[in-house]
PADORO-265426 format. One record per atom (N, C-alpha, C): z, y, x. Coordinates in pm, whole numbers, padded with zeros to 5 digits, always signed. Layout:
REM PADORO-265426
ZYX...
END
This chain:
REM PADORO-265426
+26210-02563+14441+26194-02435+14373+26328-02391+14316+26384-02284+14354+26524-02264+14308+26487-02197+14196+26401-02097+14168+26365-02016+14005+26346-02137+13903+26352-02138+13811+26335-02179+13689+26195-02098+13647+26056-02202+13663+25927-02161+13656+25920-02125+13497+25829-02082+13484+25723-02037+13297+25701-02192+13249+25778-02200+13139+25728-02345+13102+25615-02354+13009+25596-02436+12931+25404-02454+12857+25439-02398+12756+25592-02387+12697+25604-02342+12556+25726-02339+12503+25746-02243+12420+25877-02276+12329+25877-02249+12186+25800-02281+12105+25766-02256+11972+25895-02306+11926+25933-02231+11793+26039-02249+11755+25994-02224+11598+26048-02329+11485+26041-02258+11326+26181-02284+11265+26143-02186+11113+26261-02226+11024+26260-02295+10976+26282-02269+10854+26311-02423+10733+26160-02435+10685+26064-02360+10682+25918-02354+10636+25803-02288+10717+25877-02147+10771+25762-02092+10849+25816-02022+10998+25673-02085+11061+25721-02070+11208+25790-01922+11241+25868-01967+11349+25942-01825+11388+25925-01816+11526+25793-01735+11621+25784-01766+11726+25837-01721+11765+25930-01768+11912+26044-01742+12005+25995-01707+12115+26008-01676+12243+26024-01691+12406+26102-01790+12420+26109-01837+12561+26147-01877+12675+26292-01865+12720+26325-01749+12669+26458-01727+12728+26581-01770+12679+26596-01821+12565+26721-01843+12510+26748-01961+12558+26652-02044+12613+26704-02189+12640+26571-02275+12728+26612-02340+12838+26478-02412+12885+26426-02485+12777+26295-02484+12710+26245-02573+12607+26156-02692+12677+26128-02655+12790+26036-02766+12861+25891-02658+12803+25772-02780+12786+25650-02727+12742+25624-02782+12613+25706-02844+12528+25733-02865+12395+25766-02782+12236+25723-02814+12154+25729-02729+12055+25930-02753+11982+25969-02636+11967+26108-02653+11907+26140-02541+11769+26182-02639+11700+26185-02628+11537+26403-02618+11519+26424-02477+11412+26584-02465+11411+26582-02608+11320+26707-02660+11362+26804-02773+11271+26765-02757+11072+26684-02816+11026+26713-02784+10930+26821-02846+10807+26843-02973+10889+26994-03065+10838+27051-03078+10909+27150-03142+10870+27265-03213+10976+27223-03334+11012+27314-03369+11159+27250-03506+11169+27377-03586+11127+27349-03732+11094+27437-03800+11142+27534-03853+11234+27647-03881+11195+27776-03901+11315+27717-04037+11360+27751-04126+11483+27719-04246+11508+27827-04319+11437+27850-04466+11412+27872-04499+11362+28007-04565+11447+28136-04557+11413+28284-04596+11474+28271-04711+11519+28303-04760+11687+28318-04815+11759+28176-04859+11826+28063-04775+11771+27920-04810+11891+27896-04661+11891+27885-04606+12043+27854-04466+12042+27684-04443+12033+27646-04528+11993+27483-04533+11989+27399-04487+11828+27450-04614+11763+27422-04651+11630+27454-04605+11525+27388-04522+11420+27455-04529+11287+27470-04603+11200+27526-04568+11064+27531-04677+10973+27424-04739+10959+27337-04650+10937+27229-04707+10868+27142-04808+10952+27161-04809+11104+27125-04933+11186+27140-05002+11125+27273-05068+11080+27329-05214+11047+27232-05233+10915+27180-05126+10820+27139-05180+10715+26976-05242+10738+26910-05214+10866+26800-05245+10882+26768-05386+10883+26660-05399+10814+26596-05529+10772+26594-05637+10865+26616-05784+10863+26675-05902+10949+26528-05892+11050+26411-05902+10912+26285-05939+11007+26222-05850+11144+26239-05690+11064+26221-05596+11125+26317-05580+11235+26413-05654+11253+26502-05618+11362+26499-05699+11498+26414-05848+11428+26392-05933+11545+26233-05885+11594+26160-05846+11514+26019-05816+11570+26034-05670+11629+26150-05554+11607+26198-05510+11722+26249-05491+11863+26361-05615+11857+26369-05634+11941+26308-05727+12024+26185-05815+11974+26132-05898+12068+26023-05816+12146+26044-05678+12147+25936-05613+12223+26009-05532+12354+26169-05531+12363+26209-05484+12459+26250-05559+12560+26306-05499+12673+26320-05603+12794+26482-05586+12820+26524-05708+12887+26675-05674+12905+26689-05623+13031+26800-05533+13065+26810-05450+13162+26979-05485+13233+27003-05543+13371+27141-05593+13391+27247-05425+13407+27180-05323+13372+27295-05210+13413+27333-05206+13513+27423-05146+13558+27500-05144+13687+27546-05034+13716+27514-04992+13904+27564-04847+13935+27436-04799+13935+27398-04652+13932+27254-04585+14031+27293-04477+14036+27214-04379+14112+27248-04244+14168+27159-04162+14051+27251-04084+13927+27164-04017+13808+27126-03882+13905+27024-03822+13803+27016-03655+13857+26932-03639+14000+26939-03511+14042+26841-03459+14166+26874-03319+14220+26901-03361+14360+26934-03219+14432+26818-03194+14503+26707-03228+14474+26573-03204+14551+26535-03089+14520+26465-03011+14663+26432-02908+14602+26289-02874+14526+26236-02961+14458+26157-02943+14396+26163-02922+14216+26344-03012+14213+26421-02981+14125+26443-02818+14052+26491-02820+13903+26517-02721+13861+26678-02690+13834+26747-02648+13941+26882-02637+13875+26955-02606+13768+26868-02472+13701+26893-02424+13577+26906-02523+13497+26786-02614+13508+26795-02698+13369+26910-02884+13376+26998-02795+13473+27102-02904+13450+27068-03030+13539+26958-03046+13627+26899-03167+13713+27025-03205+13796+27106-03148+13882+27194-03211+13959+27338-03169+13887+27417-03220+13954+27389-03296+14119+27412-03400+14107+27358-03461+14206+27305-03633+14201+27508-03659+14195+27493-03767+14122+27626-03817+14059+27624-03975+14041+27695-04056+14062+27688-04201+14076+27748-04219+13945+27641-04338+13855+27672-04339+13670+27676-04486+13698+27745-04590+13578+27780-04725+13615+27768-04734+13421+27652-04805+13398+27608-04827+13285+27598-05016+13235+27692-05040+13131+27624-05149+13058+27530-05229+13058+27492-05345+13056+27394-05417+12986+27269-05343+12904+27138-05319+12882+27096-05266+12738+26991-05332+12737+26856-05326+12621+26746-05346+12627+26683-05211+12620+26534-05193+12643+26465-05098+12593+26321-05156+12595+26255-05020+12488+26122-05092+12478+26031-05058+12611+25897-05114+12682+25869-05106+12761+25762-04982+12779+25742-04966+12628+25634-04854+12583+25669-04779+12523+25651-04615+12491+25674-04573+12376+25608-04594+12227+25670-04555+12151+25630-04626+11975+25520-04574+11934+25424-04665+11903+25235-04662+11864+25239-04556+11719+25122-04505+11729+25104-04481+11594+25100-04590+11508+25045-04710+11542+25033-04821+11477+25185-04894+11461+25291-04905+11500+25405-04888+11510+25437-04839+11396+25479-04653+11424+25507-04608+11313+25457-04575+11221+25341-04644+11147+25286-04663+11025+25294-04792+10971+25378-04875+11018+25420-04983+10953+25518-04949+10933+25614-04881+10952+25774-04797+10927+25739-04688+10852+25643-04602+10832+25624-04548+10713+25564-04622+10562+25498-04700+10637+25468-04801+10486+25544-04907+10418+25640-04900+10487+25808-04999+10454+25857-04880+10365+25841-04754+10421+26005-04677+10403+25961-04562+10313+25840-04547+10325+25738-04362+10257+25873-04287+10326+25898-04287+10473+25983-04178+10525+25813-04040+10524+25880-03952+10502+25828-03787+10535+25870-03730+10677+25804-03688+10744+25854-03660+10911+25853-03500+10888+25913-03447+10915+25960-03295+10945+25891-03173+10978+25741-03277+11031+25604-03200+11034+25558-03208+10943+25584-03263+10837+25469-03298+10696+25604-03264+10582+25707-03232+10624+25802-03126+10512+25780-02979+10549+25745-02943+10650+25738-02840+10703+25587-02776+10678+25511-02874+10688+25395-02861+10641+25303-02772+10774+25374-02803+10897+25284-02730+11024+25311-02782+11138+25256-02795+11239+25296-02849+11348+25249-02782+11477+25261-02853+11597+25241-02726+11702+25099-02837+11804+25015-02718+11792+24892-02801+11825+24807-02731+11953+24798-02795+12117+24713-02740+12192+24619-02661+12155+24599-02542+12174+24431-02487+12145+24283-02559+12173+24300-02605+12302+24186-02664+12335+24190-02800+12294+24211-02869+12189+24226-02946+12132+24134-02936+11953+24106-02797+11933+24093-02743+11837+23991-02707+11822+23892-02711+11675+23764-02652+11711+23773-02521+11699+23654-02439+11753+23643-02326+11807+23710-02249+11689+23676-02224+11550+23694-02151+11481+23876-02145+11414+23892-02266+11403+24019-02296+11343+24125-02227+11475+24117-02253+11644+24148-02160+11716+24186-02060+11753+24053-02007+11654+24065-01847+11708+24097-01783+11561+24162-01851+11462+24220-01829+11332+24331-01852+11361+24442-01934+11417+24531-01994+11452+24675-01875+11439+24752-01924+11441+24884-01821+11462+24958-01928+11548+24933-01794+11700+24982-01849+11845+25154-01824+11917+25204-01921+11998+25291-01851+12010+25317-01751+12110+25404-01673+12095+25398-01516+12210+25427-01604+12331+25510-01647+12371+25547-01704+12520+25414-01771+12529+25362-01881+12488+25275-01972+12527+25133-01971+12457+25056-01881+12455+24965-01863+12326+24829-01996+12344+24872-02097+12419+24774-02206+12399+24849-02283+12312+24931-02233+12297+25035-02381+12159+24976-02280+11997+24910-02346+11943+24857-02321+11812+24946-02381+11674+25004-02288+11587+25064-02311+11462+24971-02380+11365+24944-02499+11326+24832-02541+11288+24881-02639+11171+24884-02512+11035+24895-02645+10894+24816-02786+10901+24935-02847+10832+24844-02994+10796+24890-03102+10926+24917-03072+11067+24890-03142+11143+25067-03204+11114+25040-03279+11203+25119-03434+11162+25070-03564+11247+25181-03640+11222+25181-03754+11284+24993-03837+11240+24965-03830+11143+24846-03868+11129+24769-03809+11154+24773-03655+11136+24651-03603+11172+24683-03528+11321+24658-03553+11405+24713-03499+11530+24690-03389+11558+24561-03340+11522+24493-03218+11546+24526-03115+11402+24518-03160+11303+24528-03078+11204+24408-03171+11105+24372-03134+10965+24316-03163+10907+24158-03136+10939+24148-03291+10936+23994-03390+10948+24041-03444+11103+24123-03430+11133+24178-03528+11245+24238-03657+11167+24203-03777+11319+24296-03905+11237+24362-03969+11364+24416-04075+11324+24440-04157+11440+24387-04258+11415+24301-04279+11384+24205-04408+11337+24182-04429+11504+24161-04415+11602+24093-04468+11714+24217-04462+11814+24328-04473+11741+24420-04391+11848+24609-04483+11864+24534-04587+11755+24660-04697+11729+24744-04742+11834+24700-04762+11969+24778-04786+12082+24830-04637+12171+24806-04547+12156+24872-04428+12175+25012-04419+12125+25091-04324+12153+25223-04301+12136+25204-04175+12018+25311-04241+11882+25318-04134+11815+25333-04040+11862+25288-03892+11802+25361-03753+11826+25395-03667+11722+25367-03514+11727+25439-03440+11594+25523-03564+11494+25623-03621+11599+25754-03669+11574+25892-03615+11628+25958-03554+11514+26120-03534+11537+26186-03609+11577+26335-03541+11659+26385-03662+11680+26495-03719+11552+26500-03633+11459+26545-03667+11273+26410-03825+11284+26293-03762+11259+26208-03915+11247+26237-04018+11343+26254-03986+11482+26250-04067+11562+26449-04166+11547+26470-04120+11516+26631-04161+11469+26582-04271+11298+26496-04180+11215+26502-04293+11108+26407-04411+11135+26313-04388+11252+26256-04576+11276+26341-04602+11323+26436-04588+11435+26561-04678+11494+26636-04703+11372+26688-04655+11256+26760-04704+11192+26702-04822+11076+26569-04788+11063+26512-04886+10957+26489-04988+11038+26433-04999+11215+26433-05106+11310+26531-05174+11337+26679-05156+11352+26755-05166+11412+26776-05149+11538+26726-05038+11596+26740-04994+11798+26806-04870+11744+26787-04846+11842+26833-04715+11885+26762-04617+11988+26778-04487+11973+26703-04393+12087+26797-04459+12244+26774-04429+12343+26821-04439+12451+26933-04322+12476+27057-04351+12565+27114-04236+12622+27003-04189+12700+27094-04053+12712+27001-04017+12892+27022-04117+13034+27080-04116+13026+27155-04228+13127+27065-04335+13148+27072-04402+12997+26993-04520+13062+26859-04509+13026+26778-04434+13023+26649-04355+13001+26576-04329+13170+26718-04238+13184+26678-04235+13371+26681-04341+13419+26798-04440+13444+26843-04564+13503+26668-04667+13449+26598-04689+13334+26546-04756+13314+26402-04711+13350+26391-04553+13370+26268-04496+13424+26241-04555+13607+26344-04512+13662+26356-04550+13821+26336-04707+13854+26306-04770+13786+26273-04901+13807+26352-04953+13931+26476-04927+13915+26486-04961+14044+26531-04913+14163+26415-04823+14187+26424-04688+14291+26505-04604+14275+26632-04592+14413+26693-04517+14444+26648-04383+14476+26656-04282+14365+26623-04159+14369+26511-04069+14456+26403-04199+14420+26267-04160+14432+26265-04015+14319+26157-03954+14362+26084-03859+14268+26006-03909+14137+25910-04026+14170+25866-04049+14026+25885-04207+14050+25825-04295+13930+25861-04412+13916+25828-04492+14015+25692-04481+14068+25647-04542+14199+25723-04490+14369+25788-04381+14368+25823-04361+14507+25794-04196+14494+25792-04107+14629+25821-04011+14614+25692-03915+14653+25553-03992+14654+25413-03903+14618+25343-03946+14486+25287-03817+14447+25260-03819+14320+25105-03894+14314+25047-03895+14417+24911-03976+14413+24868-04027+14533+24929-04166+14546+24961-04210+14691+24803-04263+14696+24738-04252+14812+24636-04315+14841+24529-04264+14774+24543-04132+14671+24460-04056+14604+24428-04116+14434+24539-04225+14392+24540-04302+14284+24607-04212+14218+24583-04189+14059+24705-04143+13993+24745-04219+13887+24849-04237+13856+24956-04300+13834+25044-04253+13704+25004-04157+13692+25033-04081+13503+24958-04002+13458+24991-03962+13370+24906-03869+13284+24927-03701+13247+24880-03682+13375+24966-03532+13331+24834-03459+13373+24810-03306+13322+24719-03212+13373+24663-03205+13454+24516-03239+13498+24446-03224+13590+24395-03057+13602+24361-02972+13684+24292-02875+13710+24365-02730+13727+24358-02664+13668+24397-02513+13643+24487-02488+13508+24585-02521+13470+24635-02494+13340+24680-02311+13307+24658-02314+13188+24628-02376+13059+24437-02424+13051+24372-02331+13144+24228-02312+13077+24147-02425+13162+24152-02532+13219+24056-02595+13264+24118-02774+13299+24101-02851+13187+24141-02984+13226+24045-03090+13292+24058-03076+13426+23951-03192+13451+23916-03345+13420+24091-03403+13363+24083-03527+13331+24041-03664+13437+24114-03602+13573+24054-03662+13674+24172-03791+13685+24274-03774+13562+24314-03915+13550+24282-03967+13516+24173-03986+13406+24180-04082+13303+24146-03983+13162+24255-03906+13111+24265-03857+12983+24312-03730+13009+24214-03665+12876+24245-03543+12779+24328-03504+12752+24408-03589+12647+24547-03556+12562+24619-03696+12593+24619-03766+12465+24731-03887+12531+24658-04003+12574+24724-04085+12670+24657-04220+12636+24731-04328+12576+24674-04418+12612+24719-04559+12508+24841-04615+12607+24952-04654+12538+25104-04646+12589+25148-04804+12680+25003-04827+12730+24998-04957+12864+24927-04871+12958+24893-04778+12947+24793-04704+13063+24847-04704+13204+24802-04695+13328+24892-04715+13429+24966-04827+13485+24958-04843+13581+25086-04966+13574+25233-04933+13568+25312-05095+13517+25421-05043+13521+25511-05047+13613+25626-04980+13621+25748-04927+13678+25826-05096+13734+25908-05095+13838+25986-05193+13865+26030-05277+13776+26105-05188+13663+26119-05280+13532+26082-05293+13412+25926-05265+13423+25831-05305+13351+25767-05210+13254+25850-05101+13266+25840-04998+13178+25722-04899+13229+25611-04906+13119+25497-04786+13126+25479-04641+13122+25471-04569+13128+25385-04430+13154+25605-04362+13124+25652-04340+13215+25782-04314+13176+25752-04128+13270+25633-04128+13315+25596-03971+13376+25486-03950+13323+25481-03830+13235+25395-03755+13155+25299-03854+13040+25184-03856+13003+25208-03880+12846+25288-03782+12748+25411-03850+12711+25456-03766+12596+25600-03737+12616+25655-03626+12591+25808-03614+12626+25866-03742+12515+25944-03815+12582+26060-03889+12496+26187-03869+12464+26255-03857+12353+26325-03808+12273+26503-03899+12301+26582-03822+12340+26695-03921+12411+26804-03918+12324+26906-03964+12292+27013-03967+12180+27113-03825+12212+27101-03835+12338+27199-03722+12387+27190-03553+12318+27269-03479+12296+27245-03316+12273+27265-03299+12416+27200-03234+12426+27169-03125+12575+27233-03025+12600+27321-03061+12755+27386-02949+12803+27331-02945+12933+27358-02844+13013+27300-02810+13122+27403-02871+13252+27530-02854+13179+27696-02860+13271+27769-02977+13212+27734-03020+13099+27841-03107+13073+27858-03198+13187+27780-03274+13208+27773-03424+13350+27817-03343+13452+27856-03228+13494+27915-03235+13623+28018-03303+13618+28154-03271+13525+28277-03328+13469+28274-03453+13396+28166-03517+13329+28173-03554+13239+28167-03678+13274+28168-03810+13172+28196-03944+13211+28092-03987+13296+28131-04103+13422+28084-04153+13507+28058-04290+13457+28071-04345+13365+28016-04492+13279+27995-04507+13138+27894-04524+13116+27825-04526+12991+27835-04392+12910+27787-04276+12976+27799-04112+12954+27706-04133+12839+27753-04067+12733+27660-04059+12608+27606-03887+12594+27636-03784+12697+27635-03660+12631+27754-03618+12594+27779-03486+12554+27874-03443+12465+27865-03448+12295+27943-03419+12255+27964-03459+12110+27903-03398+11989+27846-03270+12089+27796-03145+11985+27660-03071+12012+27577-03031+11965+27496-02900+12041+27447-02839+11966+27320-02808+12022+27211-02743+11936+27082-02856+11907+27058-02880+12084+26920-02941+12081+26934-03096+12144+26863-03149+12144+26862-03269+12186+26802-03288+12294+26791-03438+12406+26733-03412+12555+26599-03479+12494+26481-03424+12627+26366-03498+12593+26382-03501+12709+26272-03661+12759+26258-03747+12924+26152-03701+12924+26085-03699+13067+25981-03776+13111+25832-03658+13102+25795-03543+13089+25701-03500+13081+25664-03511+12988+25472-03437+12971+25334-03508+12904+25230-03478+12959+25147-03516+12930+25003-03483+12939+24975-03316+12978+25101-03228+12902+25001-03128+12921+25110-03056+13040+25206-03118+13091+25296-03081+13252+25172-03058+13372+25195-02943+13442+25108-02920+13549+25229-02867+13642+25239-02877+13798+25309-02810+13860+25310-02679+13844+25258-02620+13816+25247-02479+13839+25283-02395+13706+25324-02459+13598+25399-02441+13490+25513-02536+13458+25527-02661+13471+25608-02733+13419+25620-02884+13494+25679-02877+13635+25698-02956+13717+25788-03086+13656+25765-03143+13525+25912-03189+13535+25856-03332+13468+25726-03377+13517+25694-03565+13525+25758-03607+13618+25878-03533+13667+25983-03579+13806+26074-03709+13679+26115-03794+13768+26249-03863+13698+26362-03793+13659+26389-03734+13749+26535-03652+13711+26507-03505+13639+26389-03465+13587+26367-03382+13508+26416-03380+13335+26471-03279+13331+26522-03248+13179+26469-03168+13122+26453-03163+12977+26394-03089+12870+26479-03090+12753+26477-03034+12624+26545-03022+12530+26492-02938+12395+26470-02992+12306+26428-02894+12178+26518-02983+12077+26507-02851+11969+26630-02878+11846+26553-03012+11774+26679-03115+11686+26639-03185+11634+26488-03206+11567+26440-03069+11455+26399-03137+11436+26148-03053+11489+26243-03060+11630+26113-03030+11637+26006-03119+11685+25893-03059+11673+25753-03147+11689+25644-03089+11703+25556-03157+11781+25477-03123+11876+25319-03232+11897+25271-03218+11955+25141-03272+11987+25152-03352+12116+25277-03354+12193+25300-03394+12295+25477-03483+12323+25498-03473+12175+25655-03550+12176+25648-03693+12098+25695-03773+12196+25719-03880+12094+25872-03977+12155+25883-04079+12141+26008-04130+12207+25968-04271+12225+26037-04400+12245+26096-04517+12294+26194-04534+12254+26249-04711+12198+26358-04704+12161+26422-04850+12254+26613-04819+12220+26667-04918+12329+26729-04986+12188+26815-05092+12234+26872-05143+12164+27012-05228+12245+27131-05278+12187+27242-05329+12288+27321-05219+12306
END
């Protein structure tokens, strides 16, 4: 597809109240995106990964971190995608040969049950619950609260919905009580940066996000090879039916599932296509990697928004093709969504 399709969404807020945007100022993916309301932190001199505040993270918390990731030998692989099913606009090619480090990463993305043991260490506040709103599917919603809702203009199934938050997913009288092995969401990547620092990991580059998604596979389309439902099996979690208005759920799930669902990838790594967009260390450019470093590429130094991997649940071809591997996305620090969460690396 050489156009750059209608993606699921681009909600955008200020420092308190939403400011709904379009589509056009920037590919957002089908994710909700919130302006910067701080600064972030610089990484920390001589690891382009880590900040300070890594090093200050707790001894215990750092080994029961890292005893959940896998080690990865690095090497060369072919990043990016000149396929044409690819989106050029959003920076996908051209396929470019990257020669990456050693790293670990985790094999899953981070549980609600996860990050509520990192909020009950830390009483961190996530950016949806300073903000006091979050960005919530419609059909997710009961009827009335819905059709009360303040929608956004580009995407009017993404619902402005006080209260919602990492605990309450849906909005208030939602929980995650049944939902502990799922992948957090209405998580920033500001939050998703302070469990890596109270853990001691780190978010992933892009680099090795892709490199650790491909299991392996030389510039297959998705983690298994290059059909999306070989033998009529499916294999992630993304939109069944007619989107926005009709989910058949002929994978498996609704909204998210639990972050072993599927089997895993060559190197062990689970649901790395659709589920939940994951949140990458990098700021997002569209051009930088044409020029830019060919070993251990961290991004450029500056931006606006940050990269998100990997799809979610609510990606359908026909809006938002991009549970591809070499698919890119991007929303500002500190936005959040019903469909974002991350994974962390470490090394």
């Amino acid at each position: 597809m050489a156009a750059h399709p209608p993606a699921c969404c681009a909600p955008a807020a200020g420092s308190s109240t939403p400011a709904l945007l379009t589509l056009a100022a920037r590919p957002a993916g089908e994710a909700g995106a919130a302006a910067a309301a701080h600064p972030v932190a610089a990484p920390a001199a001589g690891h382009p990964h880590r900040s300070h505040a890594a090093d200050r993270a707790h001894p215990g918390t750092l080994s029961r971190a890292a005893s959940r990731t896998v080690a990865l030998p690095g090497g060369r692989f072919l990043m990016g995608t000149d396929d044409a099913e690819g989106f050029p606009a959003d920076g996908e090619g051209p396929v470019r040969e990257i020669e990456l480090g050693p790293f670990r990463i985790d094999p899953t993305t981070v549980t609600n049950a996860q990050f509520a043991t990192f909020v009950k260490a830390t009483g961190h506040v996530t950016d949806a619950e300073r903000f006091g709103f979050s960005f919530v599917f419609d059909g997710f919603l009961p009827p009335q609260v819905a059709r009360q809702a303040q929608r956004v203009q580009a995407a009017p199934w993404w619902a402005v919905v006080p209260g919602a938050d990492w605990r309450r997913p849906y909005g208030p009288g939602s929980d995650v009580g049944a939902l502990q092995n799922h992948p957090v969401v209405h998580v920033s990547w500001h939050d998703a940066q302070s469990y890596c620092d109270w853990s001691g990991t780190r978010l992933p580059t892009e680099a090795e996000w892709e490199y650790a998604a491909r299991g392996g596979l030389e510039q297959a389309r998705y983690p298994w090879g290059d059909e999306l439902t070989p033998g009529g099996r499916h294999l992630c979690n993304i939109w069944q039916g007619e989107f926005p208005t009709r989910n058949t759920a002929a994978d498996g799930h609704l909204g998210t599932a639990p972050v072993k669902s599927y089997r895993p990838n060559g190197y062990g790594l689970f649901n790395v296509a659709g589920n939940v967009w994951e949140w990458c260390a990098d700021w997002f450019s569209v051009d930088f990697h044409v020029t830019g470093p060919r070993v251990d590429p961290a991004g450029p130094a500056d931006g606006t928004s940050r990269v998100m991997r990997g799809g979610s649940h609510m990606c359908h071809a026909s809006y938002c093709n991009r549970y591809r591997i070499a698919a890119r996305s991007a929303n500002t620090p500190d936005s959040s969504a019903g469909n974002i969460g991350f994974r962390v690396a470490a090394g």
